[in-house]
N, CA, C and O atoms as a MOPAC input file, in Angstrom:
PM7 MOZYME 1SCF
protein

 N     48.19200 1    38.12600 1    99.11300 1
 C     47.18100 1    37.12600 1    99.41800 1
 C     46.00800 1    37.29800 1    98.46800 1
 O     45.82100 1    38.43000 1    98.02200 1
 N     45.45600 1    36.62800 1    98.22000 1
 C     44.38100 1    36.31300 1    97.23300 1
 C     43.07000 1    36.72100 1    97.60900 1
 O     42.97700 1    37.20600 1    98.73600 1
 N     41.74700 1    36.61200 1    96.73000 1
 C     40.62700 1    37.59600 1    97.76000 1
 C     39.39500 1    36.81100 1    96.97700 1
 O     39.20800 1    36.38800 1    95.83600 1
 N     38.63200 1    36.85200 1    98.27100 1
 C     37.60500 1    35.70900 1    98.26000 1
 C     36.63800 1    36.48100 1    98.65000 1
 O     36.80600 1    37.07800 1    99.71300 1
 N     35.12600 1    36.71600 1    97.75500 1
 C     34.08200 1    37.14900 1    98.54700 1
 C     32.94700 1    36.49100 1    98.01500 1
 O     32.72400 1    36.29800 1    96.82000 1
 N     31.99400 1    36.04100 1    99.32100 1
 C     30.72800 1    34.99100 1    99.06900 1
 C     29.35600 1    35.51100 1    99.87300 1
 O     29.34400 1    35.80000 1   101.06900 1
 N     28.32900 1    35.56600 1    99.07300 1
 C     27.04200 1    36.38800 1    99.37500 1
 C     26.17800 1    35.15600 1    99.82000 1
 O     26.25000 1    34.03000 1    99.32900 1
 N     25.18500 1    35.64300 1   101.03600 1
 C     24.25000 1    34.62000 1   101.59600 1
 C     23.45800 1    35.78700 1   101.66600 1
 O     23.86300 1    36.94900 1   101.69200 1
 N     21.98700 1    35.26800 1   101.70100 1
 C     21.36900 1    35.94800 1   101.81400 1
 C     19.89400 1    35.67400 1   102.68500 1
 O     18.90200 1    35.16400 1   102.16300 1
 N     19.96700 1    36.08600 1   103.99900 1
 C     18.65900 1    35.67000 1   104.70000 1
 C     17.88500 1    36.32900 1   105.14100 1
 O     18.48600 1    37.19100 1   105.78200 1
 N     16.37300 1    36.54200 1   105.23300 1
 C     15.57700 1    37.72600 1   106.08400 1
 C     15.89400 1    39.10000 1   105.35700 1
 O     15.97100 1    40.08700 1   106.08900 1
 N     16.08100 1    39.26400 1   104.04000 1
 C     16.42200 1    40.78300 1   103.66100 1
 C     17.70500 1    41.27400 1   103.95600 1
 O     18.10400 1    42.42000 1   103.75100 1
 N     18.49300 1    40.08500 1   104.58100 1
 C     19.69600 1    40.74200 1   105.06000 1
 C     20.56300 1    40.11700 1   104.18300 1
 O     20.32200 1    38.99700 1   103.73400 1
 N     21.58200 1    40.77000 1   103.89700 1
 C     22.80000 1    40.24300 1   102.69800 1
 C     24.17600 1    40.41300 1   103.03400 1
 O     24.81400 1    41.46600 1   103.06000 1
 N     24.70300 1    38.81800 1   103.38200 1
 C     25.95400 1    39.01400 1   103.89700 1
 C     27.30200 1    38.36300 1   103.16500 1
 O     27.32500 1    37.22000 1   102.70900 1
 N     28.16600 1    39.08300 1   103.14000 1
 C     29.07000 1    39.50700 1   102.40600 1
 C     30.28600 1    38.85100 1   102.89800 1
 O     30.72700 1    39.71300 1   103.65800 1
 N     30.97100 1    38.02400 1   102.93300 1
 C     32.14400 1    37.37000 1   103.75800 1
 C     33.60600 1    37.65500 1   102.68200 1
 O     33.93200 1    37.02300 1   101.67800 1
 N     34.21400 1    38.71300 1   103.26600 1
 C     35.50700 1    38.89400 1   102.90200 1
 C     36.77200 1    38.56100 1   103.28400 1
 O     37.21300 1    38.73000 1   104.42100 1
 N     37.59200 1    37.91700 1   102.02300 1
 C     38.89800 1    37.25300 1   102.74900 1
 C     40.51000 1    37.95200 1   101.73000 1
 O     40.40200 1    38.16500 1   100.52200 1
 N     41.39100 1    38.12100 1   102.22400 1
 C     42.40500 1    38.51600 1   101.55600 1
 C     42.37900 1    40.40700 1   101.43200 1
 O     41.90300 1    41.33600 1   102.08500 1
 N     43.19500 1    40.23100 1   100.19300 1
 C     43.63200 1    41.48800 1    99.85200 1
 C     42.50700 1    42.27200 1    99.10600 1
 O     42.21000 1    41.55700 1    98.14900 1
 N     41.88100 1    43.19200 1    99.08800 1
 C     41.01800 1    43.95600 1    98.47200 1
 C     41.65800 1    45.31900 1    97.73100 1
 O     41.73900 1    46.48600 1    98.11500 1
 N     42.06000 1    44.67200 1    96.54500 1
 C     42.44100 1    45.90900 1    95.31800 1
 C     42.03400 1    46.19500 1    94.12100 1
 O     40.81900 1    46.19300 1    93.92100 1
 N     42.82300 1    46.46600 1    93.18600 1
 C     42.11700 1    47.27700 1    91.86100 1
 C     42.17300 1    45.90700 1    91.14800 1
 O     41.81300 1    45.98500 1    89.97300 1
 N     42.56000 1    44.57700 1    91.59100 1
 C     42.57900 1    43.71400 1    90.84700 1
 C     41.33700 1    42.44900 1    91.17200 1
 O     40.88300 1    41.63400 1    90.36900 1
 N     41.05400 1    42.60100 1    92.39500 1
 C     39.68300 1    41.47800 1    92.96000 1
 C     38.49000 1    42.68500 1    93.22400 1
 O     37.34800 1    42.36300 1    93.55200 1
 N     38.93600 1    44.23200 1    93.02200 1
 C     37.99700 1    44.96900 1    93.16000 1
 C     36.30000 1    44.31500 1    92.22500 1
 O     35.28900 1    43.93600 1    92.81500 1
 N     36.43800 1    44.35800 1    91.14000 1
 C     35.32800 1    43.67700 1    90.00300 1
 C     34.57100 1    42.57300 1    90.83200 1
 O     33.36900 1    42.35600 1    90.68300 1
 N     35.51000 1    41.78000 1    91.86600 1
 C     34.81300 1    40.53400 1    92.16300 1
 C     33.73800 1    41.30000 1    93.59500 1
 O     32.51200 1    41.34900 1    93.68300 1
 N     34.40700 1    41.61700 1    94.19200 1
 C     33.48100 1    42.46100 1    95.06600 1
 C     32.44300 1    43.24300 1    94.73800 1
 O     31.40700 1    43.10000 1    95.38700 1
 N     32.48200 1    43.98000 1    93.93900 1
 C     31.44900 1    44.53600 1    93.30700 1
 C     30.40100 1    43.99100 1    92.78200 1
 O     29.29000 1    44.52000 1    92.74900 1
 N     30.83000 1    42.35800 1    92.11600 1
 C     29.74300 1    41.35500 1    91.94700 1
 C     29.06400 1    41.08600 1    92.93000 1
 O     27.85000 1    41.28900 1    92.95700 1
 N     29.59800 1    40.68300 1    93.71000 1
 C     28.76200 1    40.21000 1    95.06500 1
 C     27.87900 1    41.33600 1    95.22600 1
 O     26.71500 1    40.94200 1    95.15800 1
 N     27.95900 1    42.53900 1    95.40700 1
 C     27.89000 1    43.91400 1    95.82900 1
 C     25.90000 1    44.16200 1    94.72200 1
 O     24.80100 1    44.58100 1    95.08800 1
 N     26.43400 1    43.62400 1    93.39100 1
 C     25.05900 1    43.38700 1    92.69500 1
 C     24.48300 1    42.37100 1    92.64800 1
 O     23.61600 1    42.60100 1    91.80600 1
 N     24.34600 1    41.29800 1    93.00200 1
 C     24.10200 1    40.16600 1    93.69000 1
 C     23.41800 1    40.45500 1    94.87700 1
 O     22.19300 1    40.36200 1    94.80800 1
 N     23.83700 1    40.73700 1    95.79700 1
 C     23.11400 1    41.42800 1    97.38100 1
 C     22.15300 1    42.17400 1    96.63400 1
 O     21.09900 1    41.55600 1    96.48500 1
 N     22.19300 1    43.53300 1    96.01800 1
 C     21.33300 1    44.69900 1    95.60600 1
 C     20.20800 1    43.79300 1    94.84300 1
 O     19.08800 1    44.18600 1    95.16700 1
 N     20.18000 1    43.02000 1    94.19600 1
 C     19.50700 1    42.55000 1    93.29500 1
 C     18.02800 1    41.50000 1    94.15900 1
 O     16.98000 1    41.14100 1    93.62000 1
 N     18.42300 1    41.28400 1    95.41000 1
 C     17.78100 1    40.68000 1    96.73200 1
 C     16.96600 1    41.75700 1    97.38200 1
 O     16.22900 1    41.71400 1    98.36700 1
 N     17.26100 1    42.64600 1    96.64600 1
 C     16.87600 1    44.13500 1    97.25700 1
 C     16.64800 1    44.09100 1    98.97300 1
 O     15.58100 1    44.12400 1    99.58700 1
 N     18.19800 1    43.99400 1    99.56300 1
 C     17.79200 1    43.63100 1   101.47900 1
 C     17.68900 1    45.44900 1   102.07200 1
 O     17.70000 1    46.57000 1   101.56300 1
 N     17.60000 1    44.88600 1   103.31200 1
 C     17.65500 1    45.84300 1   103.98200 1
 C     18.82000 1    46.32900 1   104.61400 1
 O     19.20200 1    47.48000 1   104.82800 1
 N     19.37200 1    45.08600 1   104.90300 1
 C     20.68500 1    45.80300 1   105.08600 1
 C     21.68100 1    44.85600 1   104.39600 1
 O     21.30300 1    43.75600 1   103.99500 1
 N     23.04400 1    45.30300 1   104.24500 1
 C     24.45600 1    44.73700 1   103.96900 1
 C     25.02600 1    44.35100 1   105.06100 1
 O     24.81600 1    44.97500 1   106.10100 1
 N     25.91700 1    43.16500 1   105.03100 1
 C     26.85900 1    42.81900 1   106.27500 1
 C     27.96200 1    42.52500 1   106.03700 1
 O     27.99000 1    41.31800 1   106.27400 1
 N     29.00600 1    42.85000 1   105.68900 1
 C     30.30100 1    42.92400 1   105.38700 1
 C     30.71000 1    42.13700 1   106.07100 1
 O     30.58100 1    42.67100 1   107.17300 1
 N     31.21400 1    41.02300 1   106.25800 1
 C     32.15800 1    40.04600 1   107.53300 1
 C     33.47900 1    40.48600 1   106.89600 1
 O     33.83900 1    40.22900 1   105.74700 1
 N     34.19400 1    41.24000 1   107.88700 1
 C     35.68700 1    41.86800 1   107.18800 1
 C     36.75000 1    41.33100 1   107.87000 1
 O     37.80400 1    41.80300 1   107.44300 1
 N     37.01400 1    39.98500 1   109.37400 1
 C     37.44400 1    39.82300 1   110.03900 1
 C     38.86400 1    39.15400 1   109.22200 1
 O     39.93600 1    38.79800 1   109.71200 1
 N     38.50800 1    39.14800 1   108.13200 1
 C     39.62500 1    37.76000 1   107.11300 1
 C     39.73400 1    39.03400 1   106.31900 1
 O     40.67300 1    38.73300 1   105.58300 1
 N     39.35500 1    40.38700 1   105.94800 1
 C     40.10800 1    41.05300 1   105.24000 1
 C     41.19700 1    41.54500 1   105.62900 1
 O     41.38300 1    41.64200 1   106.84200 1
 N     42.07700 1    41.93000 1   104.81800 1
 C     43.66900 1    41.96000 1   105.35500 1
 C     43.62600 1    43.12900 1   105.01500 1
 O     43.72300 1    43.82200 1   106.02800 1
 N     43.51800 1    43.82000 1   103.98700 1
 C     43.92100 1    44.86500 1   103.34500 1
 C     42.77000 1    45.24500 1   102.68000 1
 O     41.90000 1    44.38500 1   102.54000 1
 N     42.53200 1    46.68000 1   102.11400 1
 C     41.75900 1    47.61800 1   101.20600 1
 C     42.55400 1    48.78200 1   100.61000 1
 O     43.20200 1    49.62300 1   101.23300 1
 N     42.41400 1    48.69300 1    99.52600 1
 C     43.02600 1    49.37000 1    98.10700 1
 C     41.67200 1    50.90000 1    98.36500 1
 O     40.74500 1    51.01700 1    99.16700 1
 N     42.11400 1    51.68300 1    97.42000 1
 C     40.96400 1    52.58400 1    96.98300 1
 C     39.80400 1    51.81400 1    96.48300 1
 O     38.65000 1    51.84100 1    96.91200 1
 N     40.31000 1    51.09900 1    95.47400 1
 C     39.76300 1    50.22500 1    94.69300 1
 C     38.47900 1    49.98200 1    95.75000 1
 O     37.39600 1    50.56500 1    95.69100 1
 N     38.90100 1    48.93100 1    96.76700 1
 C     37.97200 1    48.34400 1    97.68500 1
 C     36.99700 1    49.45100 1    97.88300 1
 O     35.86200 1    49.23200 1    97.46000 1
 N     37.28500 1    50.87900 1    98.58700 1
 C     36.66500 1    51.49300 1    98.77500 1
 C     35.75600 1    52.82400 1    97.98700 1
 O     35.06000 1    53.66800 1    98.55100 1
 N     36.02600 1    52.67700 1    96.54500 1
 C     35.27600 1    52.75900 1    95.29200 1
 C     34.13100 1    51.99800 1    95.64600 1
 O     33.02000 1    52.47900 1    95.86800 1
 N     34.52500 1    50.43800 1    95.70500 1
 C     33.02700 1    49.53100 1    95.68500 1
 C     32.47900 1    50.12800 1    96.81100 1
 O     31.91500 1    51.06400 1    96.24400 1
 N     32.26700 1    50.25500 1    97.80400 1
 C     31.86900 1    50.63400 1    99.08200 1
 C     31.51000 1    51.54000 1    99.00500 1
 O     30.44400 1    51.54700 1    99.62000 1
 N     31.83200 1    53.07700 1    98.33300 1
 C     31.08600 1    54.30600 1    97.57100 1
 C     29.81000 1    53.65700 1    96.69600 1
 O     28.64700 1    53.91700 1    97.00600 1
 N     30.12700 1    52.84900 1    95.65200 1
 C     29.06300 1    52.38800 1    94.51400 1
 C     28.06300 1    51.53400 1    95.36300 1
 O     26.91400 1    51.30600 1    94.98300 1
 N     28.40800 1    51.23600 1    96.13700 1
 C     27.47700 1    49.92000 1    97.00600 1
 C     26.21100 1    51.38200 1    97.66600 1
 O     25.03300 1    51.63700 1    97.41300 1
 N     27.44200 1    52.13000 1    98.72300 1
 C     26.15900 1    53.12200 1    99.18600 1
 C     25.20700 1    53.99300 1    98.10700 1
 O     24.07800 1    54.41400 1    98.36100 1
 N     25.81900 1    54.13400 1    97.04700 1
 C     25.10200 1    54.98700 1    96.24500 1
 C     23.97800 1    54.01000 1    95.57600 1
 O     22.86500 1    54.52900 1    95.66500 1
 N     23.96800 1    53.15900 1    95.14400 1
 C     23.26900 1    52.01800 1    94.36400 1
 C     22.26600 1    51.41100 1    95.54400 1
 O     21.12400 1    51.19500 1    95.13900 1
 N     22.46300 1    51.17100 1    96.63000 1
 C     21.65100 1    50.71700 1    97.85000 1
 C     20.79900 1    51.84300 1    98.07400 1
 O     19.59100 1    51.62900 1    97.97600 1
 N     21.17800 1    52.98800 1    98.35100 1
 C     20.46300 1    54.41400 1    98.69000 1
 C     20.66400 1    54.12800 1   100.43300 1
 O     21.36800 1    53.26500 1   100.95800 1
 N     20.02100 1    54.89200 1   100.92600 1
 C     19.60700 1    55.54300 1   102.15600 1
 C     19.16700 1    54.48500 1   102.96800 1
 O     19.76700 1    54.10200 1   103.97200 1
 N     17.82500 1    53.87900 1   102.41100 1
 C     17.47700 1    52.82100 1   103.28100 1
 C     18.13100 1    51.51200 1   103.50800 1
 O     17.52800 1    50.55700 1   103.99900 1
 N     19.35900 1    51.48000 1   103.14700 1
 C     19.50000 1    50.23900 1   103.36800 1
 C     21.22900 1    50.37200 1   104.23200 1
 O     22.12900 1    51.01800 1   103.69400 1
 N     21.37600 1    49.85700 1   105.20700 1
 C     22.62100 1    49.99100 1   106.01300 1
 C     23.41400 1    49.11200 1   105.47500 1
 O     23.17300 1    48.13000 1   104.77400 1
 N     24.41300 1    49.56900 1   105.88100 1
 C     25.61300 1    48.71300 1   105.39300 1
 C     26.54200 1    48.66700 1   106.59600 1
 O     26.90200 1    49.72200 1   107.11700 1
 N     26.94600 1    47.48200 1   107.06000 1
 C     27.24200 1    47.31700 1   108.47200 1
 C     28.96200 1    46.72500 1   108.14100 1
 O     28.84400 1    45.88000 1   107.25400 1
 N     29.97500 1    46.82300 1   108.40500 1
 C     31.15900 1    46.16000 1   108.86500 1
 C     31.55000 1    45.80800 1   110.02200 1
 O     31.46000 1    46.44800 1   111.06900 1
 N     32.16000 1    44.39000 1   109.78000 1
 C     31.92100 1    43.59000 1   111.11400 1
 C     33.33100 1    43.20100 1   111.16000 1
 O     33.98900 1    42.71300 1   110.24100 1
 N     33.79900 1    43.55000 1   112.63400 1
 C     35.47900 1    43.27800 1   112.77500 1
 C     36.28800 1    43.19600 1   112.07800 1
 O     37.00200 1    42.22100 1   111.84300 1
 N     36.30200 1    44.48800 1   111.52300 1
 C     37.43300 1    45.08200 1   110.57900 1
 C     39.11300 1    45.29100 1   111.33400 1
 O     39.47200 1    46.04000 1   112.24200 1
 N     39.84400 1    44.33700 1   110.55700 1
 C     41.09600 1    44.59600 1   110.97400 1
 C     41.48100 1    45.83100 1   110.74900 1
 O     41.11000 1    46.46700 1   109.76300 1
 N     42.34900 1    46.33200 1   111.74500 1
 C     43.08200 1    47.59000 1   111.72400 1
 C     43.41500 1    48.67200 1   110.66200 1
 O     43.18900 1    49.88100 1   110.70400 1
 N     44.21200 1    47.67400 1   109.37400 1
 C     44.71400 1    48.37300 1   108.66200 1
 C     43.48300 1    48.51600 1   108.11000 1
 O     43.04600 1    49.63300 1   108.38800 1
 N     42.79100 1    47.93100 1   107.50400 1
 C     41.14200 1    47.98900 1   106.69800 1
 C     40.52100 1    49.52300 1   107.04700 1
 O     40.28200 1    50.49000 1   106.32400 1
 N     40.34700 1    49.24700 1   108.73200 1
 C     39.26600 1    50.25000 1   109.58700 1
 C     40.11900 1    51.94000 1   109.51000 1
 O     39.57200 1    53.00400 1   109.79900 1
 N     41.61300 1    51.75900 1   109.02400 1
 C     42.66600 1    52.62600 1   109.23300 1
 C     42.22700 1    53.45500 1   107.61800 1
 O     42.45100 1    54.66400 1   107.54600 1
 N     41.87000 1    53.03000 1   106.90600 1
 C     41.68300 1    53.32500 1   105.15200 1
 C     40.24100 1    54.06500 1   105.49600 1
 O     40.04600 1    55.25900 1   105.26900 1
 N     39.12900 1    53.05100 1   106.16000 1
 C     37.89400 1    53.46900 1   106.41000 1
 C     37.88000 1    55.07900 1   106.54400 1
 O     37.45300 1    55.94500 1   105.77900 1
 N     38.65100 1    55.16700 1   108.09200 1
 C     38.68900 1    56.42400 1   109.23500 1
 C     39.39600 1    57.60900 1   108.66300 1
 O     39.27800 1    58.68300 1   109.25300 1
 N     40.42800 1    57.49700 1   107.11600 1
 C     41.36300 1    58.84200 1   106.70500 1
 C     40.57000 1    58.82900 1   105.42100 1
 O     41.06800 1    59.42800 1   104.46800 1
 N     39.48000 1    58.26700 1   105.27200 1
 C     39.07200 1    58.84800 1   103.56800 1
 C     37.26100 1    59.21600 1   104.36400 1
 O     36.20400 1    59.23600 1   103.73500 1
 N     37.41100 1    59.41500 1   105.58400 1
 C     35.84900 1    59.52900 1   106.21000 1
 C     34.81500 1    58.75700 1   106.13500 1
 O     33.78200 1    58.88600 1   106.79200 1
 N     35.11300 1    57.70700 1   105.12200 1
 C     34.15100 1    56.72500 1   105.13600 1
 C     33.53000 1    55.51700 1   106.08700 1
 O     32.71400 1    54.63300 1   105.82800 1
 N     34.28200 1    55.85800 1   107.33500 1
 C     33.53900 1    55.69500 1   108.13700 1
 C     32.53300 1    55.97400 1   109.08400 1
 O     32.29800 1    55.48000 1   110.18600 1
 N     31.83300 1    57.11700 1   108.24900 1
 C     30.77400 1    57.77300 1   108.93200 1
 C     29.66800 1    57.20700 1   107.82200 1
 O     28.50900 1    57.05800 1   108.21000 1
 N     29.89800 1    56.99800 1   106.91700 1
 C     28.69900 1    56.14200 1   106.08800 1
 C     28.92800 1    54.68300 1   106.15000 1
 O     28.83100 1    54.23900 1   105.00600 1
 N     29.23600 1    53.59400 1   107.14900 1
 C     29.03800 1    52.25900 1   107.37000 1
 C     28.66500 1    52.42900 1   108.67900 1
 O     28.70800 1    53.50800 1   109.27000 1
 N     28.24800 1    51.24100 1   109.20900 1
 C     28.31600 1    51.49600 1   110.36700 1
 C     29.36700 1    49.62400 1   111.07700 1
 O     29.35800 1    48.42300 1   110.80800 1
 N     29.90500 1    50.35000 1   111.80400 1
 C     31.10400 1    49.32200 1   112.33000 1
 C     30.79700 1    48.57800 1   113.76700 1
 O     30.68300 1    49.06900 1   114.89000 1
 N     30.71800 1    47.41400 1   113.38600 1
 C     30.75400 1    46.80300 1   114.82000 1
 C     31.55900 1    45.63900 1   115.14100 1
 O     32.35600 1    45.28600 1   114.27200 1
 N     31.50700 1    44.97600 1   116.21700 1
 C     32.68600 1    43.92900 1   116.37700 1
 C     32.28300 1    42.19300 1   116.20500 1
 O     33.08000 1    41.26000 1   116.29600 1
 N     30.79300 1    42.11300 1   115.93100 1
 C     30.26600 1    40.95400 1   115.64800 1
 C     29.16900 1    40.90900 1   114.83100 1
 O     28.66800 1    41.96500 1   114.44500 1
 N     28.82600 1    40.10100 1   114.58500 1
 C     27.82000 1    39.58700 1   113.59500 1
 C     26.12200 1    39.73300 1   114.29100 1
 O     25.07300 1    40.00800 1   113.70800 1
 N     26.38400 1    39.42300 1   115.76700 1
 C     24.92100 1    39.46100 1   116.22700 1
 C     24.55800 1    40.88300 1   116.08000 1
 O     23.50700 1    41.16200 1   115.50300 1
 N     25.39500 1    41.89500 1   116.58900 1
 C     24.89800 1    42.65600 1   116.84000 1
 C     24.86600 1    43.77600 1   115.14200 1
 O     24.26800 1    44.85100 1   115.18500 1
 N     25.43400 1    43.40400 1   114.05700 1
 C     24.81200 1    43.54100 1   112.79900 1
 C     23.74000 1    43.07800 1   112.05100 1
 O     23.37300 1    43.52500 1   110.96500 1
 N     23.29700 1    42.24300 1   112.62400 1
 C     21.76700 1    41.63500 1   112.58200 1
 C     20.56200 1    41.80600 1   113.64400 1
 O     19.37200 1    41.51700 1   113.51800 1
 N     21.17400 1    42.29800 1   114.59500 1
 C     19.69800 1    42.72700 1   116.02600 1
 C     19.15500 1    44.10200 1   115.14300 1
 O     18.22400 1    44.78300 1   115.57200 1

């Protein structure tokens, strides 16, 4: 499947809507978005991951470069991450540096 990612950006907050496969080949496009958001300088990131299907290393390279390039102050939230996605997250530990939730409101309260 093919991979689609589109940046909005409101209130300091920068959200990220992901669709398809996330690998070493749409990795570059994510990462755009990824400096695009940073460049808004928000406060936080919002990943909408509900349409991602899949994550490569690749994917989660950007997601290393995103936290390192954002720094400290700025959260980075994933929002209803399918299984296999949240499954990549939870065995490379990187889910202790996002923070995961199951909707959108409550990545923006």
């Amino acid at each position: 499947m093919s991979f689609t990612a589109a940046t909005e950006i409101d209130n300091a907050i920068a959200t990220i809507t992901l669709t398809g496969d996330l690998d070493a080949s749409s990795a570059p496009v994510f990462r755009e978005q990824i400096d695009i958001a940073a460049q808004a300088s928000p406060k936080r990131i919002v990943l909408m991951a509900s349409g991602l299907d899949y994550m490569a290393s690749a994917g989660l390279r950007v997601l290393v470069f995103a936290n390192q390039k954002l720094g400290t102050d700025v959260d980075i939230y994933l929002v209803a991450p399918q299984e296999l996605v949240l499954e990549t997250l939870q065995k490379t530990g990187f889910d202790q540096s996002v923070i995961i939730v199951d909707d959108y409101d409550t990545a923006i309260a």
